[in-house]
C-alpha positions in Angstrom: 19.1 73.7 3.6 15.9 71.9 4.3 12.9 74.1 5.6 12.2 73.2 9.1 8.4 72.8 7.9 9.5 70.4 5.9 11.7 68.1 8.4 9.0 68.2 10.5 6.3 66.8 8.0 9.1 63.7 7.3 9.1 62.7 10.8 5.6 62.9 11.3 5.4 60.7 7.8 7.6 58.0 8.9 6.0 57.8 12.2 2.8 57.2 10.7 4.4 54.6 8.0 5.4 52.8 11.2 1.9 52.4 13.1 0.5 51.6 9.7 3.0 48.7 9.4 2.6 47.5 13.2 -1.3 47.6 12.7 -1.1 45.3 9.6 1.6 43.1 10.8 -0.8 42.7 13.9 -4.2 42.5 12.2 -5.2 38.7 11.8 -7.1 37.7 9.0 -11.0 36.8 8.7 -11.6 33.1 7.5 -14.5 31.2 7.5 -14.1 27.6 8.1 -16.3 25.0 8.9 -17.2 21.1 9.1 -19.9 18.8 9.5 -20.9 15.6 10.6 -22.2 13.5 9.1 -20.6 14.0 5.8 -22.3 11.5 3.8 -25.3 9.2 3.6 -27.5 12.1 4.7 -31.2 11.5 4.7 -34.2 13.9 5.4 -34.8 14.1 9.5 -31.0 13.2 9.4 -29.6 16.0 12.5 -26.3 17.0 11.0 -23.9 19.2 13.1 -22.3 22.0 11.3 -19.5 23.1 13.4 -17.0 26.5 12.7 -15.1 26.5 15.5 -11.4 26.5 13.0 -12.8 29.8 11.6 -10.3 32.8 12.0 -9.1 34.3 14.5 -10.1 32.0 17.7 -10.0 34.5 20.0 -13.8 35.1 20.8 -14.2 38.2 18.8 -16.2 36.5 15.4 -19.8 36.3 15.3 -21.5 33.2 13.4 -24.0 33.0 11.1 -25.7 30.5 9.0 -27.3 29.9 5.6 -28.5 26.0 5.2 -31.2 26.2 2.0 -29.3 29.0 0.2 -31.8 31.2 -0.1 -29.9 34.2 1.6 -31.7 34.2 4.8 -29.5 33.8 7.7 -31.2 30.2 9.7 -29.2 30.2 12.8 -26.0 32.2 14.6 -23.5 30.9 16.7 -20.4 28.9 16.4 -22.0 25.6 16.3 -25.5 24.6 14.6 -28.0 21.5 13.8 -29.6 21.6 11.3 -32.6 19.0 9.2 -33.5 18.9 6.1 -37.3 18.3 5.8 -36.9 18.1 2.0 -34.7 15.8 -0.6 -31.9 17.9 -2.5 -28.6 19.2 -3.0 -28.2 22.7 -0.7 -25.4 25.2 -0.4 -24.4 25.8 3.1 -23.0 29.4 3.6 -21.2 30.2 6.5 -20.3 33.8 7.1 -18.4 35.3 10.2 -17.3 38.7 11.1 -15.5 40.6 13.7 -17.2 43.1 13.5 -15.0 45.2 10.9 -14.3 42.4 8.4 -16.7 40.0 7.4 -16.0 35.9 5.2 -17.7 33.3 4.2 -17.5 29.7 3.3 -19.7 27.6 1.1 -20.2 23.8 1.1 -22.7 21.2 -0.7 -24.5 18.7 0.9 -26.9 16.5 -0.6 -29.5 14.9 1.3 -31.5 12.1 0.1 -34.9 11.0 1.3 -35.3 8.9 4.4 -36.8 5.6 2.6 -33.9 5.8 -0.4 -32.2 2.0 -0.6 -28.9 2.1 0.1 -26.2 0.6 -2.6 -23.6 -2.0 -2.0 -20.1 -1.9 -2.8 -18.8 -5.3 -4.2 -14.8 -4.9 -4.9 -14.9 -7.8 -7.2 -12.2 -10.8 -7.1 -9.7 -12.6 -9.6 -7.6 -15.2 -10.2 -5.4 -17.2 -12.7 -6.0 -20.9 -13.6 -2.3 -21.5 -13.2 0.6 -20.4 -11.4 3.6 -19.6 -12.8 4.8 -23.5 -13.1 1.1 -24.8 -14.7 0.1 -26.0 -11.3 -3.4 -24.9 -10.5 -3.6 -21.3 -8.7 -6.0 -20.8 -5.5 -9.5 -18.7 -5.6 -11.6 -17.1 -3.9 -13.3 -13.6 -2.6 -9.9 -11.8 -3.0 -7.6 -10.7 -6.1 -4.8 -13.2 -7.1 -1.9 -11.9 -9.1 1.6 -13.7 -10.3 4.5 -12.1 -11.3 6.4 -14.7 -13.4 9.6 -14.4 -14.9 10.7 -18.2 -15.5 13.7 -16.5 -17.7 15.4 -14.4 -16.1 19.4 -13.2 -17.6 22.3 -13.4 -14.8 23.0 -10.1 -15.7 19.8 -9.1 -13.2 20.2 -11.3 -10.6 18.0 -9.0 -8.1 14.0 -8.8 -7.9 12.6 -5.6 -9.1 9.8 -6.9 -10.8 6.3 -5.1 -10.4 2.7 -5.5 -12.2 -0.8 -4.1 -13.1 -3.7 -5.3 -11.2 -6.9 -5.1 -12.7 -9.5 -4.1 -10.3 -13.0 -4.9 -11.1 -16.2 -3.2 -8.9 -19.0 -3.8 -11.9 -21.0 -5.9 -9.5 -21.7 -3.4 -7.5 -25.4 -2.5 -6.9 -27.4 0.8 -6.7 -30.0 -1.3 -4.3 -28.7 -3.6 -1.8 -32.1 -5.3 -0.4 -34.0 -5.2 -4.0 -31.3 -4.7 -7.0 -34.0 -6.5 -9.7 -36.6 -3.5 -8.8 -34.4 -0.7 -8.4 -34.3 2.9 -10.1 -31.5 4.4 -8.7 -27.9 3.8 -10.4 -24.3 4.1 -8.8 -22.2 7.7 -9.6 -19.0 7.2 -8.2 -16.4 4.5 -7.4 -13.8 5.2 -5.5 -10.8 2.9 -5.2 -8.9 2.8 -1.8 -5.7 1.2 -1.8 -4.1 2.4 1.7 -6.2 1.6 4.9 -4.0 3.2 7.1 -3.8 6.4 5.9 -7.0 9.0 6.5 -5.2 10.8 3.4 -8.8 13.2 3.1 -8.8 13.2 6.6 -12.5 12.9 7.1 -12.2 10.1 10.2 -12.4 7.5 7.4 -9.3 5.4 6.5 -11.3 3.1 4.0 -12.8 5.6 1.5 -9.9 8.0 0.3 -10.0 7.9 -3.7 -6.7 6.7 -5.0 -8.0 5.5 -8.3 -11.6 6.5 -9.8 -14.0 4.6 -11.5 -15.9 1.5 -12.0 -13.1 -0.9 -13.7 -9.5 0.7 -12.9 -5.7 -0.6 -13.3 -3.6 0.1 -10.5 -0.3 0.1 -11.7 3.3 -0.6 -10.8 2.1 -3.1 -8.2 5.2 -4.9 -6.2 5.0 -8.5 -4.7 2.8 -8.4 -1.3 -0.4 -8.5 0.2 -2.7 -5.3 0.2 -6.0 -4.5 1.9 -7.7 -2.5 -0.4 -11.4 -0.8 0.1 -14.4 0.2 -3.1 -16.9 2.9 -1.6 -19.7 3.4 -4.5 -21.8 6.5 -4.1 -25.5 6.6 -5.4 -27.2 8.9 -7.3 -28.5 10.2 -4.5 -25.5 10.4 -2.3 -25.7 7.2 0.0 -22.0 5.2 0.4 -21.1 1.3 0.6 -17.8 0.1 1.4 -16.1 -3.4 0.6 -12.8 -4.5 1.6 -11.0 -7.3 0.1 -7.6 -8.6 -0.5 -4.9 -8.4 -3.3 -2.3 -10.9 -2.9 0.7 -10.3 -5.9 3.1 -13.5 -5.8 6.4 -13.8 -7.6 8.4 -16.6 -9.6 11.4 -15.9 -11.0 14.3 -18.8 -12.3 17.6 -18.3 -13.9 19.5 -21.1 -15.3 22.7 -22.3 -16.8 24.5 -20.9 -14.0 28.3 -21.2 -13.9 29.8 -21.3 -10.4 34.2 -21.1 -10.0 35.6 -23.7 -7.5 37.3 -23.0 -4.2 40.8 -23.2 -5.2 41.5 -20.5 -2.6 39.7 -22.2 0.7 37.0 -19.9 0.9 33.3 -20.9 -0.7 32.7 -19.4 -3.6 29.1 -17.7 -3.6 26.7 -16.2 -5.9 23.9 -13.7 -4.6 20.5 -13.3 -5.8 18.5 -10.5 -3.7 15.0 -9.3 -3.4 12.9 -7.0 -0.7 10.1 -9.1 1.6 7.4 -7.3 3.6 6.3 -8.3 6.9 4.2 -5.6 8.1 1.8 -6.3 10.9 0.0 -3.0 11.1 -0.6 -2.2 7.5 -1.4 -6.1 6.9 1.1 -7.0 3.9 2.9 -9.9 5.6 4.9 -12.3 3.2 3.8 -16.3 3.6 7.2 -17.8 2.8 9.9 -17.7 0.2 11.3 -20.9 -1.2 14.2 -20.9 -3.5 15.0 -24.3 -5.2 18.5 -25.1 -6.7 18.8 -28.3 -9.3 22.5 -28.8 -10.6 24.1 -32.3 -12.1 25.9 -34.4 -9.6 28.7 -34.4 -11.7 30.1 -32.2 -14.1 30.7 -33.0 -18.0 34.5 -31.4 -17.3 35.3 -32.5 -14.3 38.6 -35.0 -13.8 39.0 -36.6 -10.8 42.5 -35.8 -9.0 43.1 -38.1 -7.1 42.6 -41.8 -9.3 41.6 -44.6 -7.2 40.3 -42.5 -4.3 36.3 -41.5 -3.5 35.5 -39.0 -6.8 36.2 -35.8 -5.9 33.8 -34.7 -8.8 30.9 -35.4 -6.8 29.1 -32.1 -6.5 27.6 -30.5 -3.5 26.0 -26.7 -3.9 24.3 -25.6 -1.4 21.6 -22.6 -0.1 22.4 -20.0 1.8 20.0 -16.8 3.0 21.0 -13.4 4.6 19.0 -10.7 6.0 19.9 -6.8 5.0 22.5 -7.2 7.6 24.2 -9.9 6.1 23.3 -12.4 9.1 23.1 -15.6 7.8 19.6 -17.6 8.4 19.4 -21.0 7.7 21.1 -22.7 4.9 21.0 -26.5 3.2 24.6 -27.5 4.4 23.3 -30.4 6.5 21.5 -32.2 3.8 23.4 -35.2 2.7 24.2 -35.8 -0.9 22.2 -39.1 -1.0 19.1 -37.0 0.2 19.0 -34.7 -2.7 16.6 -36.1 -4.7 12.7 -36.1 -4.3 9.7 -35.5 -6.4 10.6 -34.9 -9.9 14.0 -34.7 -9.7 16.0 -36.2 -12.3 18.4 -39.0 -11.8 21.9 -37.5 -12.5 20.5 -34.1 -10.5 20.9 -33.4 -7.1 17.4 -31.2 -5.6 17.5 -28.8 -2.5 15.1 -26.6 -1.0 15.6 -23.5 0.9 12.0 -22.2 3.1 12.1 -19.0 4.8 8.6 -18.8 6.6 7.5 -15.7 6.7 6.0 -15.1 10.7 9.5 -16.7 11.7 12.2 -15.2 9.6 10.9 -11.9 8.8 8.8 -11.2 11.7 10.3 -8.0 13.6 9.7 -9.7 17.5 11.7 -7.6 19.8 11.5 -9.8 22.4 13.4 -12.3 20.9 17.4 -13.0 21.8 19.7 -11.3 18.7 21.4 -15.4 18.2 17.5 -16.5 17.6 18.3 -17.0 13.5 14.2 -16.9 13.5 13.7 -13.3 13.9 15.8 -11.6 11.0 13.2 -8.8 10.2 12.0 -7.9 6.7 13.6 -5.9 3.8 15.7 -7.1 1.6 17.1 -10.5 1.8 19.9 -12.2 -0.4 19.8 -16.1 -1.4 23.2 -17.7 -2.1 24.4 -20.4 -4.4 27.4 -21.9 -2.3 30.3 -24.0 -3.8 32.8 -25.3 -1.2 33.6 -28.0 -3.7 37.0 -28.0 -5.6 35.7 -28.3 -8.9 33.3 -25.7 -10.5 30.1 -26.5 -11.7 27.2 -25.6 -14.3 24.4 -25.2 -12.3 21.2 -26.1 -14.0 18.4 -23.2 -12.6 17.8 -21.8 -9.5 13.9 -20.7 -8.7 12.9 -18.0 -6.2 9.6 -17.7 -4.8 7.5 -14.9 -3.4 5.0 -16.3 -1.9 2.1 -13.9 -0.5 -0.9 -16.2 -0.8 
């Protein structure tokens, strides 16, 4: 039998286990956090606002106080301070608040350079090939130029996956924008942004989150499309330059010796070759065109004519057909007539066709536009069809997609 001393020590116990528990569920923790602005490109005289106002709790019960030179001396209180640095240097900010039982503090680096320093500038370089992916002579200019070509590609892949390095090249940067011939300071950092939509440091700045470091990088794993891309350099004494350019990454890709059945059974017989177009307004990578073109023989080696004595049925007529992700059809070469198949260096037993899907018409998303408009078919993936409604079947001689960016 248990004492009644006893019991009554037990209840008092548990009670007391239980207000313990409810005062530490209930306590909030001390945290100090804090911001300022600006965050770079500080000189001496520069007024930066140091700001702690995310600190924990936020109920009004912290007190503030602040430590810009980090020499242990408290320089101001209060949630929010300005501060100037008379002097050149790197200085650990300390921020410590308390609520009066519990006490935290935060430290943070800024580096502060002196007011006359030159600024650097941020040059994100440019490239391009001497040839496209047929010989002909590629465009250049103040942006990167990149082809994807795959000029023999196996029917067993007949989708567009393809994908490529770029080589991005910010060596002629320069630690001294106005006077880079007389100039002692040297660039630290590069920093390589290659989504300027996202704020991914979230520092107000959408053109300087570091994706890929350093002064000559490769940015892998790069699909066709356009992309805005920014270089920030950072100078030894902490000043920033920004440069935006352009990477455009086009595609070729051909298959040939392409055997297409007959229709023996009234329906067309097709063969699908897909592949994923961006038209993005907001981010900027909107696709120029894509133009597929089909050569085959007007006549077959095997074909007999059925019918002696009566217009050749062995005269071939394949045709282009394009389909958005929903299978809508767009625009096809159906109406071109077989005596208007040849043009430009088209052989004389071939038949030529061309299929152009421009890319502000077909792919554009325009929500104002009527649903039967074959114009606006939105982006994503697309299909291109070779399309026999011929009898006989045929050996087609290549079919070339292009992904045309630039």
């Amino acid at each position: 039998m248990m004492k009644p001393i006893l019991m009554v020590l037990l209840f008092i116990s548990a009670g007391l286990a239980g207000c313990f528990a409810d005062e530490e569920e209930t306590t909030t923790k001390v945290e100090a956090i804090f911001e300022y602005d600006p965050k770079k490109d500080i000189r001496t005289g520069t007024t930066i606002t140091f700001d702690a106002s995310s600190s924990l709790p936020s109920d009004g019960s912290l007190t503030y106080k602040w430590d810009f030179d980090g020499d242990g001396d408290y320089d101001e209180t209060g949630r929010e301070a300005d501060w100037e640095y008379p002097n050149a240097g790197t200085f650990e900010v300390e921020l410590t608040v308390s609520d009066g039982t519990s006490s935290n503090s935060q430290t943070r680096t800024v580096k502060v350079a002196e007011a006359d320093t030159p600024e650097p500038e941020a040059d994100a370089g440019s490239d391009s090939p001497s040839n496209d992916c047929e010989g002909e002579s590629a465009s250049s200019g103040s942006f990167y130029l990149v082809y994807i070509c795959e000029m023999d590609k196996s029917l067993s892949s007949k989708n567009i996956l393809a994908s490529t390095s770029v080589y991005l090249d910010g060596s002629g940067s320069e630690p001294c924008k106005d006077n880079p011939q007389d100039c002692d300071e040297y660039i630290s950092e590069w920093y390589w942004d290659l989504d300027l939509q996202k704020d991914e440091d979230g520092d107000g700045d959408s053109k300087n989150d570091p994706d890929l470091e350093g002064e000559s990088v490769e940015w892998k794993d790069v699909a066709p499309g356009k992309y805005l891309i920014a270089l920030t350099v950072v100078s030894g004494q902490g000043l920033t330059s920004t440069d935006e350019t352009t990477v455009y990454v086009n595609y070729a890709g051909r298959w040939t010796d392409i055997s297409i059945g007959g229709n023996t059974s009234g329906s067309a017989v097709e063969i699908d070759f897909t592949f994923d177009v961006v038209y993005n307004e907001e981010s900027g990578n909107r696709i120029k065109r894509v133009t597929s073109d089909l050569v085959y023989p007007q006549e077959d080696d095997d074909c007999v004519d059925t019918i002696p004595g009566e217009e050749s049925n062995c005269r071939a007529k394949i045709d282009l057909f394009s389909y958005n992700s929903t299978d809508d059809a767009s625009q096809d070469t159906s109406a071109i007539a077989v005596n208007q198949r040849q043009y430009g260096d088209c052989e004389e037993d071939n038949d030529c066709v061309t299929l152009s899907l421009m890319g502000s018409c077909h792919f554009n998303d325009n929500p104002s536009a009527n649903e039967d408009d074959i114009c606006y078919r939105k982006d994503g993936q697309w299909t291109i069809a070779i399309h026999n409604e011929m009898v006989n079947d045929l050996q087609v001689e290549s079919l070339t997609i292009f992904l045309i960016y630039k």
